[in-house]
N, CA, C and O atoms as CSV, one atom per row, in Angstrom:
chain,resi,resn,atom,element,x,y,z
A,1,UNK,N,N,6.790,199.259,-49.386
A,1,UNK,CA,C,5.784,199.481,-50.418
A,1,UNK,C,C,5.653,200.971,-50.709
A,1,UNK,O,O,5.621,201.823,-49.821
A,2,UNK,N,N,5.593,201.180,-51.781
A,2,UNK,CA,C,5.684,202.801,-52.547
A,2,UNK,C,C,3.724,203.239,-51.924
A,2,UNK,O,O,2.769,202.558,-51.549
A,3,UNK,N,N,3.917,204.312,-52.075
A,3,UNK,CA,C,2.716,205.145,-51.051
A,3,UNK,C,C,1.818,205.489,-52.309
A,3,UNK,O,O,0.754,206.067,-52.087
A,4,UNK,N,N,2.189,205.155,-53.719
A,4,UNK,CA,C,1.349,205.665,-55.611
A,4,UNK,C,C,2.027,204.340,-56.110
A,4,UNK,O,O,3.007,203.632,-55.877
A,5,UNK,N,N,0.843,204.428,-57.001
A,5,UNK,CA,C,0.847,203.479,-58.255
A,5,UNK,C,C,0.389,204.119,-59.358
A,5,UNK,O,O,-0.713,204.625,-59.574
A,6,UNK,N,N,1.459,204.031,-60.098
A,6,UNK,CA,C,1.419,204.580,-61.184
A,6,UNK,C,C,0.292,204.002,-62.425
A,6,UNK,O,O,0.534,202.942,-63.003
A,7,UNK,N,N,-0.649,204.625,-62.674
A,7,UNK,CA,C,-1.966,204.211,-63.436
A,7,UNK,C,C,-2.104,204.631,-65.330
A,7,UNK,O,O,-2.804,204.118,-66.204
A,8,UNK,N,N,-1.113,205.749,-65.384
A,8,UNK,CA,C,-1.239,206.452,-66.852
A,8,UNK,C,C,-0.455,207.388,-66.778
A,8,UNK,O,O,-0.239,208.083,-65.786
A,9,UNK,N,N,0.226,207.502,-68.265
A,9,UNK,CA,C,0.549,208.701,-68.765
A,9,UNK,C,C,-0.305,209.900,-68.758
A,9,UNK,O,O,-1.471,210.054,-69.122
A,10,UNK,N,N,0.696,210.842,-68.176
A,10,UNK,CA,C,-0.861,212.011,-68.773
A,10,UNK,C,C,-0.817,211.949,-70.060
A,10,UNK,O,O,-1.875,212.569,-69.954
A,11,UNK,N,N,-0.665,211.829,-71.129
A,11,UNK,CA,C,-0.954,211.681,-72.220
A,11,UNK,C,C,-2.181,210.762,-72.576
A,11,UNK,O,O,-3.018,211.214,-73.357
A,12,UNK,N,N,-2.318,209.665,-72.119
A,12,UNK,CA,C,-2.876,208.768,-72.434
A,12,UNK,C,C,-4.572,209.398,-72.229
A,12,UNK,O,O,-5.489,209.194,-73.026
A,13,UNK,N,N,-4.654,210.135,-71.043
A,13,UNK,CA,C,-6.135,210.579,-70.587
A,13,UNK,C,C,-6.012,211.902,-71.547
A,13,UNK,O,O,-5.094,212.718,-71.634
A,14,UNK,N,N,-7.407,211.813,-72.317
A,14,UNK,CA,C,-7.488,212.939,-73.185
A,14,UNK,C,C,-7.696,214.145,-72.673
A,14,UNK,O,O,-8.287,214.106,-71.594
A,15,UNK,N,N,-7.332,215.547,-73.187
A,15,UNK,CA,C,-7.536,216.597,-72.168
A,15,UNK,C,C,-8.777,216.832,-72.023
A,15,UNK,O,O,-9.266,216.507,-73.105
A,16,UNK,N,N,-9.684,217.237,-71.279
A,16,UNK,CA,C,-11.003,217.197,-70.988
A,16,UNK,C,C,-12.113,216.429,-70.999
A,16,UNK,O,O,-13.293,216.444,-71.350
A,17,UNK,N,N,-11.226,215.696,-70.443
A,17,UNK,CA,C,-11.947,213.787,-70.512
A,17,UNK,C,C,-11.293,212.814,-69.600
A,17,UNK,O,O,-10.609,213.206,-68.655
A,18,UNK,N,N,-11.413,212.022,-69.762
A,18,UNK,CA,C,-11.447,210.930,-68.280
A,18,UNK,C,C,-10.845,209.366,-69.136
A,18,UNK,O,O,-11.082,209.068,-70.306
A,19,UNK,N,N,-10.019,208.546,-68.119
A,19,UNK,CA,C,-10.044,207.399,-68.046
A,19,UNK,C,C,-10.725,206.213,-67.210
A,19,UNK,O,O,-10.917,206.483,-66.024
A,20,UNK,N,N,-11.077,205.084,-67.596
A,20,UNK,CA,C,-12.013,204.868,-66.579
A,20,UNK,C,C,-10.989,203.658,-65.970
A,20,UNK,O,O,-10.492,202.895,-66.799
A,21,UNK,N,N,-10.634,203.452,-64.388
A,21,UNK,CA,C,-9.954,202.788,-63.924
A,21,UNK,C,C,-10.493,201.624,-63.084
A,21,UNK,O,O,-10.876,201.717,-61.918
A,22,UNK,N,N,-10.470,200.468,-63.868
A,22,UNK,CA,C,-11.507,199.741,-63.125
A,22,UNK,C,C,-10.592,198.879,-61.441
A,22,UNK,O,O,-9.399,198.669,-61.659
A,23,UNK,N,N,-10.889,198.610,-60.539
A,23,UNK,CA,C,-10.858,197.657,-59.585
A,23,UNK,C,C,-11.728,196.411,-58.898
A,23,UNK,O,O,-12.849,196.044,-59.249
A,24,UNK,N,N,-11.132,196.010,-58.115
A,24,UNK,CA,C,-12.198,194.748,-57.609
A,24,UNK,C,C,-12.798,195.575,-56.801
A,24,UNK,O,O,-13.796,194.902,-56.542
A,25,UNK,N,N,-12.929,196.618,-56.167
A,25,UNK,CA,C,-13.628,197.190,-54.876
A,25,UNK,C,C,-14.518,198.729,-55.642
A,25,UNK,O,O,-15.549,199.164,-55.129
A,26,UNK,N,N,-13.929,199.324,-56.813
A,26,UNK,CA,C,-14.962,200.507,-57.259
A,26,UNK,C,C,-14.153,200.409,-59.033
A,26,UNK,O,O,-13.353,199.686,-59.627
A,27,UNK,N,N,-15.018,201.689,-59.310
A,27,UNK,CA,C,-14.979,201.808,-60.773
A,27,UNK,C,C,-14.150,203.900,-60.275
A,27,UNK,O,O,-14.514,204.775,-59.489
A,28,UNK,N,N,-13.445,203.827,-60.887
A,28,UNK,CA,C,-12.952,205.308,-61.019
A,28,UNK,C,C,-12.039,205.908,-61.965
A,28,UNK,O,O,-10.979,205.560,-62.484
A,29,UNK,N,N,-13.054,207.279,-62.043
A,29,UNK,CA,C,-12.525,208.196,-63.181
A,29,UNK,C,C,-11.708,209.394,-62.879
A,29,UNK,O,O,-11.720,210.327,-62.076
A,30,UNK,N,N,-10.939,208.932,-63.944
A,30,UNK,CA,C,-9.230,209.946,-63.579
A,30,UNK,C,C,-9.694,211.110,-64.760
A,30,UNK,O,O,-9.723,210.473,-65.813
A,31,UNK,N,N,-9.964,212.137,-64.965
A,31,UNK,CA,C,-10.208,213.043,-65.275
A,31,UNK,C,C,-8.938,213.823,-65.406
A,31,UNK,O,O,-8.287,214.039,-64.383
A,32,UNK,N,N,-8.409,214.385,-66.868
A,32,UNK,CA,C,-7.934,215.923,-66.925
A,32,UNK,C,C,-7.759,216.764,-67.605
A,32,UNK,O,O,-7.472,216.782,-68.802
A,33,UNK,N,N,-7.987,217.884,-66.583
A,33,UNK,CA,C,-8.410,219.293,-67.277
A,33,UNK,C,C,-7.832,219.752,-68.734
A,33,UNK,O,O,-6.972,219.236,-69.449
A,34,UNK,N,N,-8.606,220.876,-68.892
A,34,UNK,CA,C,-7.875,221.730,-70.201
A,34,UNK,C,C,-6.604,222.392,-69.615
A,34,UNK,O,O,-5.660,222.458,-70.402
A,35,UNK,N,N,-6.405,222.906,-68.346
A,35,UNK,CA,C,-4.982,223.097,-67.565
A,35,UNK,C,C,-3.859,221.920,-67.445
A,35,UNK,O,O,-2.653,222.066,-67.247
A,36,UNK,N,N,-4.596,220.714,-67.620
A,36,UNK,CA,C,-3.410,218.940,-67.363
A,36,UNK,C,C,-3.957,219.029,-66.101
A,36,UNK,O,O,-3.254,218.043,-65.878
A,37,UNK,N,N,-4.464,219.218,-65.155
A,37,UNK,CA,C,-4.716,219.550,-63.876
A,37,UNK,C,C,-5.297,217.598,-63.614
A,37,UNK,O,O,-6.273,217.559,-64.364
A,38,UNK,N,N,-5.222,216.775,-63.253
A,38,UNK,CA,C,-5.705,215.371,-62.975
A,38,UNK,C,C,-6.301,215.441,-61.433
A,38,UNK,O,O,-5.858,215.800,-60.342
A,39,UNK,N,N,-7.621,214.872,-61.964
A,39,UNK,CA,C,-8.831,214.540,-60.490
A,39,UNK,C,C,-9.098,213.162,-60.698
A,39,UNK,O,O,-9.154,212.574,-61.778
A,40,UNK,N,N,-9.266,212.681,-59.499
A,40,UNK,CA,C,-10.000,210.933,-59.668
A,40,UNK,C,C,-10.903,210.982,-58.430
A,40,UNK,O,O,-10.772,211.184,-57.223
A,41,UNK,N,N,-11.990,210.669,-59.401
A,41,UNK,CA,C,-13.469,210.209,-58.423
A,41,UNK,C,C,-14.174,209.292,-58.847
A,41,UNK,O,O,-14.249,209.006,-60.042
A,42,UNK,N,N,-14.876,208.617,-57.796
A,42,UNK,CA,C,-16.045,207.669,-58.320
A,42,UNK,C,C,-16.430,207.638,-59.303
A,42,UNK,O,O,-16.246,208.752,-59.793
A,43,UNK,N,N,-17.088,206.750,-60.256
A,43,UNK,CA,C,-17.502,206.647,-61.780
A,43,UNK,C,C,-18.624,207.156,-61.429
A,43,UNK,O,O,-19.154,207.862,-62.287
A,44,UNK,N,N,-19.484,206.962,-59.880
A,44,UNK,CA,C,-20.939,206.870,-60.078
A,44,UNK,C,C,-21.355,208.217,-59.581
A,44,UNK,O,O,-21.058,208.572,-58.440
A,45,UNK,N,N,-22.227,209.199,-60.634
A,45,UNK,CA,C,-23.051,209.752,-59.944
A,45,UNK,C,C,-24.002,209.645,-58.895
A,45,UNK,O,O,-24.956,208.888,-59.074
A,46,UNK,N,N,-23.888,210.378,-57.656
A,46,UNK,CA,C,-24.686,210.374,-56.781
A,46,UNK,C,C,-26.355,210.345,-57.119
A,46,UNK,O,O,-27.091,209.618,-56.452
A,47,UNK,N,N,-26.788,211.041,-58.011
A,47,UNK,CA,C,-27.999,210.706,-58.066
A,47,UNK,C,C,-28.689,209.732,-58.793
A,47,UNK,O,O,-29.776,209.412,-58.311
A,48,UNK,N,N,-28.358,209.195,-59.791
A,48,UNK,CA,C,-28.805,207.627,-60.288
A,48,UNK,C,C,-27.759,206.745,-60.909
A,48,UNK,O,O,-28.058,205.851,-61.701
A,49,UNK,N,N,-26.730,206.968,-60.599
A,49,UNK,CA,C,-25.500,206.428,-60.676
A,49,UNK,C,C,-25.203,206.375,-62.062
A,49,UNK,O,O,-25.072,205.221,-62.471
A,50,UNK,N,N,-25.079,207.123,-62.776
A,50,UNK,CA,C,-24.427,207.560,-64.006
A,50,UNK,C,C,-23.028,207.652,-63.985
A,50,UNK,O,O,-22.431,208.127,-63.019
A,51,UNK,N,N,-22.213,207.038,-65.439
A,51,UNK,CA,C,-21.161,207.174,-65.444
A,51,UNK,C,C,-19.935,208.623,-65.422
A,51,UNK,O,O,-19.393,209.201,-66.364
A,52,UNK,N,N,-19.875,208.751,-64.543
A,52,UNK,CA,C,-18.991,210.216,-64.514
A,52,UNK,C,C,-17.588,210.060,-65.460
A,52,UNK,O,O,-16.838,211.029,-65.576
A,53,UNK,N,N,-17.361,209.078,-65.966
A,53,UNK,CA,C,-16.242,209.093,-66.517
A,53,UNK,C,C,-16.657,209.623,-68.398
A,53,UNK,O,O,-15.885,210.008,-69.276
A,54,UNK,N,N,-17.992,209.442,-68.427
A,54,UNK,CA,C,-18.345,209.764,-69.917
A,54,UNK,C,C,-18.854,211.271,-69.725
A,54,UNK,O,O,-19.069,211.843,-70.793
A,55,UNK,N,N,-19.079,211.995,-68.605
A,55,UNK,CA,C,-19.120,213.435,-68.812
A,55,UNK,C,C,-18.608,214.105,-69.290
A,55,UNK,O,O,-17.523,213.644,-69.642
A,56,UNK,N,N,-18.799,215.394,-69.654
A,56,UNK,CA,C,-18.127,216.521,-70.133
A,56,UNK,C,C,-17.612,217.265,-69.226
A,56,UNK,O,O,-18.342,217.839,-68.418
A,57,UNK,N,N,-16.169,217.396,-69.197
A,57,UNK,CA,C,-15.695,218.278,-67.991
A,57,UNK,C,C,-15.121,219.365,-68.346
A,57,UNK,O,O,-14.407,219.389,-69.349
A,58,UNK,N,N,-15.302,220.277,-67.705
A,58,UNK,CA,C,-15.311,221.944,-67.971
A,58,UNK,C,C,-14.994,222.589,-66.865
A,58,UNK,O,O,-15.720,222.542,-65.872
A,59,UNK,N,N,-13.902,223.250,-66.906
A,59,UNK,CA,C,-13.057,223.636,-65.740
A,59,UNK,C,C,-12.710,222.617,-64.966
A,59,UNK,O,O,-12.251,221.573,-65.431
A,60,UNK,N,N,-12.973,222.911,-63.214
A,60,UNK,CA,C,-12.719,221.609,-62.751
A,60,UNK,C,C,-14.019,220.836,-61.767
A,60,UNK,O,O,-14.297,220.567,-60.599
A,61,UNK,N,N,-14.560,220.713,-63.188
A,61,UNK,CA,C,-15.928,220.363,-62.950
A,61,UNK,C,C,-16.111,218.933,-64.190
A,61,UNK,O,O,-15.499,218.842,-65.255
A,62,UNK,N,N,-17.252,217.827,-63.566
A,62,UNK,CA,C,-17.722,217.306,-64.853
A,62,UNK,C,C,-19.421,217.300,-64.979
A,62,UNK,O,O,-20.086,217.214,-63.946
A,63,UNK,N,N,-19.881,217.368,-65.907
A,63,UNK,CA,C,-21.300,217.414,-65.747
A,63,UNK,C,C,-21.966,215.245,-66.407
A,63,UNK,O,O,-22.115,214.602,-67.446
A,64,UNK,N,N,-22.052,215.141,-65.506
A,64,UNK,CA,C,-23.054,213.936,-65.837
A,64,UNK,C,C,-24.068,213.757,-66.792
A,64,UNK,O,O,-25.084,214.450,-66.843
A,65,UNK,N,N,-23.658,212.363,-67.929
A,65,UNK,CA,C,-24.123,212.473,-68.726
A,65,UNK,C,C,-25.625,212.434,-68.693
A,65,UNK,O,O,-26.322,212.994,-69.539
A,66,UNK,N,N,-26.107,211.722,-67.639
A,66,UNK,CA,C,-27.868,210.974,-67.808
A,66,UNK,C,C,-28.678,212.329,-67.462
A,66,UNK,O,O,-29.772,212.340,-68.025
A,67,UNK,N,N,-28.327,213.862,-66.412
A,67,UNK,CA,C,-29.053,214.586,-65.917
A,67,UNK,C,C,-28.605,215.410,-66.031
A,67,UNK,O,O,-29.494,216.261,-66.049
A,68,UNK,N,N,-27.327,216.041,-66.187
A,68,UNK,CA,C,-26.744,216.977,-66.010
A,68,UNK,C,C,-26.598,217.339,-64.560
A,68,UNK,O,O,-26.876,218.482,-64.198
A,69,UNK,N,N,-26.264,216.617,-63.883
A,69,UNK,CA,C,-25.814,217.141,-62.326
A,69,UNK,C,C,-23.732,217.306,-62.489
A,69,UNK,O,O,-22.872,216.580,-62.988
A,70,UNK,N,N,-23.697,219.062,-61.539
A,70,UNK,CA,C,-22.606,219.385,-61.688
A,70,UNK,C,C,-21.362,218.644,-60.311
A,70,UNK,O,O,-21.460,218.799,-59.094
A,71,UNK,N,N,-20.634,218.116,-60.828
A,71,UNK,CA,C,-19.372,217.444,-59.726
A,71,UNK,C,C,-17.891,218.154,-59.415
A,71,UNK,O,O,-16.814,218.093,-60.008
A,72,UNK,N,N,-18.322,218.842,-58.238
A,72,UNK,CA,C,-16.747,219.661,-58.385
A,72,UNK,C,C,-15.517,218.630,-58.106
A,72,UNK,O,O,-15.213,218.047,-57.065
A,73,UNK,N,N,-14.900,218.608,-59.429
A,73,UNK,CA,C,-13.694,217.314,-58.985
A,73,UNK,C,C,-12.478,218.084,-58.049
A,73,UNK,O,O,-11.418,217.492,-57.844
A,74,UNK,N,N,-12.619,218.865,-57.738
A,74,UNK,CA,C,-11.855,219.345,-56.247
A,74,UNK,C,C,-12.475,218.152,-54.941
A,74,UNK,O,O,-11.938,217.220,-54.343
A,75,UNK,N,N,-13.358,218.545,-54.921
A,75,UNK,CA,C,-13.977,218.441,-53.412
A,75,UNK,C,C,-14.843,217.071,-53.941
A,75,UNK,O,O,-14.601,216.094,-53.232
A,76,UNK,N,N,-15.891,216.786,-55.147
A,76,UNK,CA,C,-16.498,215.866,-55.404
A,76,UNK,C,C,-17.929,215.870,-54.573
A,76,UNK,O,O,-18.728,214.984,-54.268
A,77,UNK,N,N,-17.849,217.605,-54.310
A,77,UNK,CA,C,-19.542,217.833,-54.382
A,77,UNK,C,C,-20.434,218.443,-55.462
A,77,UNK,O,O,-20.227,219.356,-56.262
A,78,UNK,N,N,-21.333,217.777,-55.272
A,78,UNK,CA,C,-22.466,218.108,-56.272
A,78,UNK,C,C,-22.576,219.504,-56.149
A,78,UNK,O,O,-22.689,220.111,-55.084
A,79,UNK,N,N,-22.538,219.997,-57.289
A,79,UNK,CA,C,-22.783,222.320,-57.289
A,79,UNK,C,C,-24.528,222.110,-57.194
A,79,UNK,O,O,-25.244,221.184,-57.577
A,80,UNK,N,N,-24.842,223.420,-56.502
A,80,UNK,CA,C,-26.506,223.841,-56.311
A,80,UNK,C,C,-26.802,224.036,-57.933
A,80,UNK,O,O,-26.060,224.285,-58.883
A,81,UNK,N,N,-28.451,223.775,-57.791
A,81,UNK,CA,C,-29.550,223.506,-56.965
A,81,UNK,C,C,-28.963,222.429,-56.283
A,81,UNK,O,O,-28.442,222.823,-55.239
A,82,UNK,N,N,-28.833,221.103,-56.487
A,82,UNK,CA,C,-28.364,219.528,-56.541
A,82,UNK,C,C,-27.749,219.398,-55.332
A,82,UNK,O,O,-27.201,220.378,-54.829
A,83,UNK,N,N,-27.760,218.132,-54.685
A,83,UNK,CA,C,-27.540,217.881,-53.581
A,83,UNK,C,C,-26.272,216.689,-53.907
A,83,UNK,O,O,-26.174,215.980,-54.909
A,84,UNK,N,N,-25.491,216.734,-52.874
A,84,UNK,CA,C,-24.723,215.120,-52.945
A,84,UNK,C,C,-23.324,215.145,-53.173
A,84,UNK,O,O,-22.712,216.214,-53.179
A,85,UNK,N,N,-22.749,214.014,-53.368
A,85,UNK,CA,C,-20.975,213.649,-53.079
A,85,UNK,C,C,-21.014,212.574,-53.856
A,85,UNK,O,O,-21.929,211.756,-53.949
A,86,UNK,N,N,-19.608,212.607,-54.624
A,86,UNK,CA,C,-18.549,211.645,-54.827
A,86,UNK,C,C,-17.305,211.653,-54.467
A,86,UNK,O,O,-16.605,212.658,-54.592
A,87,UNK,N,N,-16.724,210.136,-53.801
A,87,UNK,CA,C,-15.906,210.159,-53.562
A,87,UNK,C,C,-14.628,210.522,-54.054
A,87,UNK,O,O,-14.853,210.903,-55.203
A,88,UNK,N,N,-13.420,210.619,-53.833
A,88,UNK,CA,C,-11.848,211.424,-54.265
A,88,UNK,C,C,-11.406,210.884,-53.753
A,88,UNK,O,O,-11.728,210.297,-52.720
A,89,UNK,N,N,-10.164,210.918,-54.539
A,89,UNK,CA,C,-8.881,209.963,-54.735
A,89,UNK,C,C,-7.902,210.606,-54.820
A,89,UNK,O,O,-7.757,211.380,-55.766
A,90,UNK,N,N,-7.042,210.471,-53.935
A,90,UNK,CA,C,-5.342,211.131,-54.216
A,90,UNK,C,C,-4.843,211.121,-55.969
A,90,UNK,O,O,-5.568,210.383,-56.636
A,91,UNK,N,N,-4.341,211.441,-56.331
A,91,UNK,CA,C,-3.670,211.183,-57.164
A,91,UNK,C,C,-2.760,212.746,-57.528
A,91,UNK,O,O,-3.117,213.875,-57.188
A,92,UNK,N,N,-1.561,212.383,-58.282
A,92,UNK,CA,C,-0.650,213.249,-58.073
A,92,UNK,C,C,0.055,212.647,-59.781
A,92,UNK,O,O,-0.069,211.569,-60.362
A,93,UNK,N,N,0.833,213.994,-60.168
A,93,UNK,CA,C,1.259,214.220,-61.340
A,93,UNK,C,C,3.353,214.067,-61.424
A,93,UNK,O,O,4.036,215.076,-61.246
A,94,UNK,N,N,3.764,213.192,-61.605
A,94,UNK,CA,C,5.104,213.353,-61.701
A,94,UNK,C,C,6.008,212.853,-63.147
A,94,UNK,O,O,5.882,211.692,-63.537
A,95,UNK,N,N,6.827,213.734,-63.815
A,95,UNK,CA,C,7.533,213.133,-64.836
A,95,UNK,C,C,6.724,213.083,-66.134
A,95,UNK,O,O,7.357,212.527,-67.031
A,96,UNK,N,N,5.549,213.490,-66.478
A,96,UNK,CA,C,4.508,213.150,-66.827
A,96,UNK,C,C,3.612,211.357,-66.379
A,96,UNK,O,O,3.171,210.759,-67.361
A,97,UNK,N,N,3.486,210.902,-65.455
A,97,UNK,CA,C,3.079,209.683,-65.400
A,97,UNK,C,C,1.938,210.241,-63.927
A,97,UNK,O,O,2.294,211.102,-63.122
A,98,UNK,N,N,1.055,209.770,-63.889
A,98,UNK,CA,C,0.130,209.823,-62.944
A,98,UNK,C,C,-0.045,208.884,-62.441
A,98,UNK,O,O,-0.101,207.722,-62.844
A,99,UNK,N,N,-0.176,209.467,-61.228
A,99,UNK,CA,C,-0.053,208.295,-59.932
A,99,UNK,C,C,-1.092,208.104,-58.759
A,99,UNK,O,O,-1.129,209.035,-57.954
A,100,UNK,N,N,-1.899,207.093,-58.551
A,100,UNK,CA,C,-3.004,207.112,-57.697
A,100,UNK,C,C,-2.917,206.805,-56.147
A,100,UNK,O,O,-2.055,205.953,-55.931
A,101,UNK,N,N,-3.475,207.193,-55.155
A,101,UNK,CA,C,-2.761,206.879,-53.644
A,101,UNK,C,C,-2.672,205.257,-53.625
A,101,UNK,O,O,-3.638,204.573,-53.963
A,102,UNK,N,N,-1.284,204.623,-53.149
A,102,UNK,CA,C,-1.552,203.366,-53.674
A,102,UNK,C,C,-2.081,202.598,-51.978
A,102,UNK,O,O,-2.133,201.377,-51.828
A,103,UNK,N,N,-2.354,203.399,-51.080
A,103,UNK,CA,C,-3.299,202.931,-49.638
A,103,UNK,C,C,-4.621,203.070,-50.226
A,103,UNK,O,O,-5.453,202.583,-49.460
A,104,UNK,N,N,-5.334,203.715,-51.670
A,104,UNK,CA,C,-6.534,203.514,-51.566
A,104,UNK,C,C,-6.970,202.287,-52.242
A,104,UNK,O,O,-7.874,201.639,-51.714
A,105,UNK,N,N,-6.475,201.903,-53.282
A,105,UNK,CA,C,-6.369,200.843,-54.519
A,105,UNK,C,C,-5.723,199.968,-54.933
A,105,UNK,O,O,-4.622,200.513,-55.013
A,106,UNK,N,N,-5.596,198.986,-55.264
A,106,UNK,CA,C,-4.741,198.332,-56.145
A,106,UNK,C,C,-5.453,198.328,-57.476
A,106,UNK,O,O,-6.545,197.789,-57.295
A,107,UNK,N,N,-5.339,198.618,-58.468
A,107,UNK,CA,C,-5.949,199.084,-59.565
A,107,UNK,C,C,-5.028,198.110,-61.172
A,107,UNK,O,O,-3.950,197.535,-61.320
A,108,UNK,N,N,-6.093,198.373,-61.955
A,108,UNK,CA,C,-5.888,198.124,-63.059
A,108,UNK,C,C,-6.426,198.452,-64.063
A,108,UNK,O,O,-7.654,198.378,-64.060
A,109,UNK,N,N,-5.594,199.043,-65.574
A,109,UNK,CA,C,-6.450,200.391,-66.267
A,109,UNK,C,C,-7.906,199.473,-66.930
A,109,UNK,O,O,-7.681,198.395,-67.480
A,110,UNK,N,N,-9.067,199.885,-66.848
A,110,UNK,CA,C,-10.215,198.822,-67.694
A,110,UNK,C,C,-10.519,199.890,-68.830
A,110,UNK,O,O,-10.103,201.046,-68.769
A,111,UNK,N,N,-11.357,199.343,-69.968
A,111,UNK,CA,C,-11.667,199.978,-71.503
A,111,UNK,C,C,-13.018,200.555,-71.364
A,111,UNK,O,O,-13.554,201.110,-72.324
């Protein structure tokens, strides 16, 4: 069994914006940068579970739409004042096709 599963073109995820990747076990957003740079984290904001995949992301950051709480998609901690975590996801860039750790998911792209 291959160690990625291939989820999207980078093309397909708009640059500074997100796809939302649904599964039977979580909801997650593949994010990438104005660099092509690709992050995948939890859909849900830590603090009232807002969709992180409809944020605005700026650098390598997204800001949540319902409060504005900041998510470093490096690490998938919340920036100060703000407290908190979302989870991260392998994912890796080859050929142009992006690829998600395939030990975390079995996945399928949702709308």
């Amino acid at each position: 069994m291959s160690d990625w599963i291939a989820i999207a073109k980078l093309t397909e995820i708009p640059q500074r914006g997100a796809r939302l990747l649904k599964t039977d076990t979580a909801d997650i957003a593949i994010f990438r940068t104005g660099s092509d740079e690709v992050f995948a984290v939890s859909d849900q904001c830590p603090h009232l579970g807002g969709p992180l995949s409809q944020g605005i992301v700026h650098g390598n950051a997204v800001t949540c739409p319902l409060h504005n709480w900041k998510i470093d998609l490096n690490s998938g901690d919340v920036m100060a004042p703000d407290e908190g975590c979302v989870r991260t996801y392998p994912v890796k860039i080859e050929a142009g096709v992006v690829y998600l750790g395939a030990t975390e998911v079995q996945a399928t792209i949702g709308k």
